[in-house]
N, C-alpha and C positions, 0 to 999 in steps of 0.2 A: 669508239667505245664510250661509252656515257659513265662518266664518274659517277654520277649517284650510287655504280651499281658494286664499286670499291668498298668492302666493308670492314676492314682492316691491316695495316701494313704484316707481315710478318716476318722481313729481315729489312737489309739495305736492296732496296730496289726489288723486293719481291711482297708483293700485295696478292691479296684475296680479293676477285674478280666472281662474284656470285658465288658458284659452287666448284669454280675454277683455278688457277694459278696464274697470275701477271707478272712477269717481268721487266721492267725497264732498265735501259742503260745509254750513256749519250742522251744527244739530245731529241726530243719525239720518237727516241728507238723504241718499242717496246714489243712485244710477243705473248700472247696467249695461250699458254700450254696447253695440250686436249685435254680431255676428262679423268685420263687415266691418273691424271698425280690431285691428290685431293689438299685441299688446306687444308684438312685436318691431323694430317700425319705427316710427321715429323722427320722419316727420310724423304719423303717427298719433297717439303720444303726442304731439305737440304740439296737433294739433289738439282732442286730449281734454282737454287744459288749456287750451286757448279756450273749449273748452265747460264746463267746470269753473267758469271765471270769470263766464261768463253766469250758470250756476246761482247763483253765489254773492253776485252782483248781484242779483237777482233777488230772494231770500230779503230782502236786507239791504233793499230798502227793501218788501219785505211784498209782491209779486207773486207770484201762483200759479203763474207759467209764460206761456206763450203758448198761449191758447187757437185758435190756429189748426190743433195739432199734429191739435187733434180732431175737424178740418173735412172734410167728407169733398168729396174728388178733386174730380167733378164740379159739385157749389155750389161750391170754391175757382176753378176754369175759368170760371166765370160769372162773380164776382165781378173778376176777371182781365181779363176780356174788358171788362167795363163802363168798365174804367181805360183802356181805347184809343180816342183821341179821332178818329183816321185811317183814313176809311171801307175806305181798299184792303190798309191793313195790319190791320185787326180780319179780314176777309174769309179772308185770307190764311192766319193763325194758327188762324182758329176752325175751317177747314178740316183744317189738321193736328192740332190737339188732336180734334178730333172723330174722324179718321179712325184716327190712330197712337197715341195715348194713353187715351182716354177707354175706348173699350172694354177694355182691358187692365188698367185701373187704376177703372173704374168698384166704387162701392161700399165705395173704401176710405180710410181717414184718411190725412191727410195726415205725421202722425206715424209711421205706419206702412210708408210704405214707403222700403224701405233701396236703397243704390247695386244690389247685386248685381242686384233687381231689374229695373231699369234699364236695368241693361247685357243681361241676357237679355232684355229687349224686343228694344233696338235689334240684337243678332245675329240677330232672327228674323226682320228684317225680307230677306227675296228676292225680286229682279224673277223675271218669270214662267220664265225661262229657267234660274232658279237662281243667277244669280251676281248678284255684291254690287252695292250702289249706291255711290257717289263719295264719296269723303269728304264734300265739300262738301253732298252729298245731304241725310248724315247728318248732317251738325252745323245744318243748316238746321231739320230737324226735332226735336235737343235743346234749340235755343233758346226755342222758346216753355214747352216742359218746364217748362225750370230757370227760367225767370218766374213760372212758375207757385207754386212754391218759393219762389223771390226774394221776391215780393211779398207773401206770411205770413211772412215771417219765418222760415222753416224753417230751422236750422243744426244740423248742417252738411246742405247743399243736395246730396240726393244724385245728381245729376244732376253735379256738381261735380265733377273728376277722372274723367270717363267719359273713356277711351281711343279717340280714330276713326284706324285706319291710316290713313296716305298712300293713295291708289291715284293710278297714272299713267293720265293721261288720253291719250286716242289725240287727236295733231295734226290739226285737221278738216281734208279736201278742199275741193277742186277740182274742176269741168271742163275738160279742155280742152276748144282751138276746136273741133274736129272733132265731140267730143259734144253741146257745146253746140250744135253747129248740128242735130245730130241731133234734139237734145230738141223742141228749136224745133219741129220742122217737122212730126215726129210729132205733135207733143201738139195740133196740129188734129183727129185722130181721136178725140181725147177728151174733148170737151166734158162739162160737169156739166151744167148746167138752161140758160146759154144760149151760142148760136154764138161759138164762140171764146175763152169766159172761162178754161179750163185754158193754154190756149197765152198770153192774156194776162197769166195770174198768172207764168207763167216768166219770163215778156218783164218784166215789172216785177221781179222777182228780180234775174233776170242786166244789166238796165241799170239799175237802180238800187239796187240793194241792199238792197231793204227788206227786213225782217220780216213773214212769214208773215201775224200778227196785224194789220202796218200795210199791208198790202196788201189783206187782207180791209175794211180799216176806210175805202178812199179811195173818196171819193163823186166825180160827173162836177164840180162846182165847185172840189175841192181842184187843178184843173189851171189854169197860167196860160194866155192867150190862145193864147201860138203855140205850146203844148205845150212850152216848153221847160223849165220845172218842175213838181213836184208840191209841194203841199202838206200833209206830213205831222205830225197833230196829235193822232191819235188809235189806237187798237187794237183789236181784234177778241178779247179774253179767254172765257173756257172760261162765264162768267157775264153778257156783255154789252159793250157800250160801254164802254172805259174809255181813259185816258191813256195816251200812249209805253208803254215802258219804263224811259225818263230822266224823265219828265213834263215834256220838251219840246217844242219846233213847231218845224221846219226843213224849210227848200225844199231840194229833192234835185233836180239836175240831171239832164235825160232824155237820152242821147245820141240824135242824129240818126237814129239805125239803127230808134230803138222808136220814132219820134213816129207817123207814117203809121199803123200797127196801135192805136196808144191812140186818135187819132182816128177812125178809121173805127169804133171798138168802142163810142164813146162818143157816136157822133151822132145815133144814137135813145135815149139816157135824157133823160128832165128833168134840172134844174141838179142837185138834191140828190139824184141815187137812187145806191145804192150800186152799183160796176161789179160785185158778187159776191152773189149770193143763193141761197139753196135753193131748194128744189121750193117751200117755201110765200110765196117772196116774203120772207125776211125774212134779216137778216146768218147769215152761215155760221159756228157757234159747233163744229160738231161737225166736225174736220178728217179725220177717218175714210175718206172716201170721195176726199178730195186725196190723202192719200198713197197710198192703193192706186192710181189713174190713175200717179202716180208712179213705181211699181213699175213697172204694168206697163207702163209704155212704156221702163225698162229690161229688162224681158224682152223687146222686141219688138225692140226696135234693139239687141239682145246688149250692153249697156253694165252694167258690173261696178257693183253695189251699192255694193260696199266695195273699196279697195286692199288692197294690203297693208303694214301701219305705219300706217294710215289709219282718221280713224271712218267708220262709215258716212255713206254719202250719202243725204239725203233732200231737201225741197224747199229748206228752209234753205244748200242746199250750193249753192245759186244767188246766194244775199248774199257767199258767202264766194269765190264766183270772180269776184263785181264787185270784192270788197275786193283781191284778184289781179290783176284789171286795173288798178286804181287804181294800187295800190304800183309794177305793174311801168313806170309814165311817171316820165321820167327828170325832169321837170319837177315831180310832184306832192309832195309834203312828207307825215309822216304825220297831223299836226294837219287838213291839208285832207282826208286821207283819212277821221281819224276823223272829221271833223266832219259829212262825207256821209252815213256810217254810222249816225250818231247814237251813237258810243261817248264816253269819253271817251280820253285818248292814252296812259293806260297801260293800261285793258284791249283797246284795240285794239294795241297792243304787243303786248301778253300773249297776245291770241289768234291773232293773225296773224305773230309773229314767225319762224317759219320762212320765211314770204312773203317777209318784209323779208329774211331774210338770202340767200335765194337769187337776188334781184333787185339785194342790194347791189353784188356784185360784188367785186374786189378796189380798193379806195380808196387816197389817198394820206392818210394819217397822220400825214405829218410835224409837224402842228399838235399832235399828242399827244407830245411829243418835250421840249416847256416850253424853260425856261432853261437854256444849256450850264453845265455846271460845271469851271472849270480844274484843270487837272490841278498839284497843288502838289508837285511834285518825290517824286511816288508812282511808283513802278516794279513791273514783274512780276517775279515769283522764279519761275523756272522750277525 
């Protein structure tokens, strides 16, 4: 490296190197950071002097580095992977690094790749329509990343400092009564493989709120004697049987209105068969052919997809006008509500809070008012 091109120190051991960052430590040790950390800013150079002191640690008691820098991508993802002891969360991850990162990054050391990288991953990433994915989308898929990272020791972890805009989520729907009754009654014309199982899965939807997954997943046993609960325990996932979504068990109350149709539907299975199967007799894993019956029987009964201010509606928009019936009794609490749902009381807050406040009404407040305070001979000046 040619000193002329050093144009001023900026701590102990870290100099400006053209438009770059130098550090030295020991002796003729030094390192050239990539582009990404600029001399001109200020955690940058800070964080170049965290790295500065690694290096100089490092030297002092005789280490050559971290040999993980020169581990390449996918054996660091494998050895990643063997550290996760929780069948549903290795599943989970090994899915996203396989899909979103490995091909992208296959082939190369781990010391090698820089933030910018990174980040032009994650901008490339487009649903089919072209527009972006959810924040939340996105930081769910940098997380196993930056473990990846994390768990050699990579510093600094360039995954670390990646920027995810906000985006606002559209407030989910509702049906009303009037549609809901429509769907109902339609959705006898469109059975999947047996008499009446589409119109059943609404029917469990709209009376009890379940999830898509934990209505595929109820067998004729999960119901008590006179139908007045269900028991749900389990889920219908993209890969088989597995748990809730809480990995909890709770009895959901049936209203009066659905028992008659869950029984008549349910009195030719044995105890354990599941109420929903494919053509081969086996749980319904591939949901493809539910929501297009879905569709179409909003094309057929003229019933709007979507509002407007509104996400789209799909079968899931049947849990979210139970969690609407629920809030709007003047007797129901939202604890009772979440607990039907199976949320817990601040994400069903979180998700249903437009519900809550269009049902609240105008209240009496006065209890937010606390202890008077006297007035000590304070006057207005007009």
């Amino acid at each position: 490296m040619a000193r002329e091109r050093i144009v001023r120190k900026l701590a102990t051991g870290v100099w400006q190197f053209g438009e770059q960052i130098l550090i030295r430590w020991g002796k003729d040790k030094q390192e050239l950071l990539d582009k990404s950390y600029s001399p001109y800013n200020a955690r940058h150079i800070a964080a170049a002097k965290k790295l500065r002191a690694i290096r100089a640690e490092e030297n002092k008691i005789g280490k050559l580095g971290n040999d993980y820098y020169l581990f390449p991508f996918e054996s660091a993802v494998d050895r990643y992977l063997n550290l996760i002891c929780n069948k549903k969360t290795y599943r989970e991850i090994k899915s996203d690094l396989e899909i979103y990162w490995i091909p992208k990054l296959k082939g190369r050391v781990l010391g090698a790749i820089h933030q910018t990288e990174i980040d032009d991953i994650k901008s490339s990433w487009r649903k089919k329509d072209g527009s972006q994915y959810s924040s939340s989308e996105i930081k769910n898929r940098l997380i196993p990343c930056r473990q990846v990272f994390k768990k050699h020791q990579i510093w600094p972890n360039p995954v670390d400092g990646i920027e995810v805009q906000a985006t606002q989520k559209l407030p989910v729907d509702k049906y009303e009564e009037p549609e809901r009754q429509k769907l109902i009654s339609a959705s006898n014309r469109f059975d999947y493989t047996r008499r009446g199982d589409f119109n059943l899965i609404l029917i469990l939807g709209f009376g009890c709120g379940l999830r898509t997954g934990e209505i595929l997943a109820v067998t004729k046993d999960c119901f008590s004697d006179g139908f007045e609960d269900v028991h749900i325990y389990q889920s219908v996932k993209q890969d088989g049987i597995d748990t809730t979504k809480t990995c909890q068990h709770r009895w959901i109350y049936i209203p009066v209105w659905a028992r008659e149709s869950i029984r008549k539907y349910v009195s030719s299975l044995d105890e354990y068969d599941f109420l929903f199967v494919n053509s081969e007799g086996n749980i319904i894993k591939d949901r493809k052919p539910l929501y297009k019956r879905h569709k179409d029987i909003h094309q057929e009964m003229k019933i709007p997809l979507q509002r407007r201010g509104y996400a789209t509606r799909d079968i899931y928009t049947c849990r979210h006008t139970r969690a609407s019936e629920l809030i709007s009794q003047p007797n129901t609490a939202d604890a009772e509500c979440a607990r039907e749902l199976g949320h817990g009381i601040g994400v069903f807050q979180r998700i249903y809070g437009h519900f809550i406040n269009s049902f609240s009404g105008k209240k009496d407040r006065s209890h937010l008012d606390g202890v008077a305070v006297q007035n000590h001979g304070l006057h207005l000046v007009d």
